[in-house]
N, C-alpha and C positions, 0 to 999 in steps of 0.2 A: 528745685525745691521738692520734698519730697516727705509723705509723713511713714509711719509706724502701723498704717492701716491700712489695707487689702482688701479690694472688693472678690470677690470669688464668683464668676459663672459657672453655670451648671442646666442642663435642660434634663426633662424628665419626659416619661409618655403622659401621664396626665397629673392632675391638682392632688389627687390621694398618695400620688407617689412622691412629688415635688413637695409638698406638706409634710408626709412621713422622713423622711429625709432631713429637711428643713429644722423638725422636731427635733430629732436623735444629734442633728450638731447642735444645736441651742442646748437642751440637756446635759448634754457632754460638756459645756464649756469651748466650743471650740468656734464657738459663733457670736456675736451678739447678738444679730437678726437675719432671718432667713425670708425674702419676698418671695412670695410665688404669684406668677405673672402666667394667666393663662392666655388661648388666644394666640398664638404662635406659630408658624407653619416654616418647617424646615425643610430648608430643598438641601442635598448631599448627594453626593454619588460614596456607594457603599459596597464592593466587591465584585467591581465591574458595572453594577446598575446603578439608577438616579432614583430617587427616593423622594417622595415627597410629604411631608406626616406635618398630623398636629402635633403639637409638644408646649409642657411651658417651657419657663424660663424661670430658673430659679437664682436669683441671687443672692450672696452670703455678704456680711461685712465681719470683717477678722484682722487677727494681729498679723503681721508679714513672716513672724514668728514660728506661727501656728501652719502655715500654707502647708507647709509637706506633711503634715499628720491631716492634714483635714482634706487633702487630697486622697491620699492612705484610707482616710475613711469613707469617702466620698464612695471612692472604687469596691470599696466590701458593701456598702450600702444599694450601690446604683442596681439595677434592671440590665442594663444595658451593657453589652462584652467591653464595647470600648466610650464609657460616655465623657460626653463635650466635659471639662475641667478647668476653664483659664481664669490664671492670679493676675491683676492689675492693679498695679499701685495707683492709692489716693496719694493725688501730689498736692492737694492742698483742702480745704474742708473748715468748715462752722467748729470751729475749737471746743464748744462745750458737747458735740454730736463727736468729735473724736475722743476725747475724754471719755465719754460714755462708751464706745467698742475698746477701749484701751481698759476700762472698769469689767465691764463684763467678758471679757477677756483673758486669763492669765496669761502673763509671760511664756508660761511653755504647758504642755498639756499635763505635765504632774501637777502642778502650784494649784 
C-alpha cells in the first residue's frame, strides 16, 4: 500500500534557516507544510572528522511527483555543500490530511 504523498527530510544549522527554506517551498507550491523541529544534535563524520552540531530538522509533506524539483530546490536553497535530502513515502495516512497535501500541491510544478 502505498499513497501519492512524500514526506521530505531535510536539517538545517538553525530555526531562521530551516523556516526560511520551509517558506520559499510552501510559496512555490512545492510543499504543503514545512515543520521545523529544533533541538536536534547530529553526530556525522564529514571529510575524514566526526562532527557533532546542533541542527533542526526540517520536515516537508509533498506530492511523490514533486520530489526531484523540490530536491533541485532544496540544494540552491540550502547553506550547506552537501545537505541531508531523503524522500519517504507515505504508505498510508488520514484520507482527508492527504487530500489536503494532494490540494495544496499541484501535480507538477508548472500547474
Amino acid at each position: 500500500m502505498s499513497t501519492d504523498v512524500t514526506t521530505v527530510l531535510t536539517t538545517a544549522p538553525d530555526v531562521e534557516t530551516g523556516s526560511r527554506i520551509g517558506r520559499m517551498l510552501l510559496e512555490e507550491r512545492l510543499v504543503a507544510c514545512a515543520n521545523v523541529v529544533p533541538g536536534i544534535t547530529s553526530i556525522y563524520r564529514w571529510e575524514g572528522e566526526v562532527h557533532e552540531e546542533a541542527e533542526v530538522l526540517v520536515v516537508l509533506k509533498t506530492r511523490a511527483s514533486l520530489v526531484p524539483t523540490l530536491i533541485a530546490r532544496v540544494e540552491e536553497l540550502h547553506p550547506y555543500d552537501v545537505p541531508e535530502v531523503l524522500a519517504l513515502p507515505v504508505l498510508a495516512g488520514y484520507d482527508p490530511y492527504l487530500e489536503w497535501v494532494r490540494n495544496e500541491c499541484p501535480r507538477k510544478p508548472e500547474d
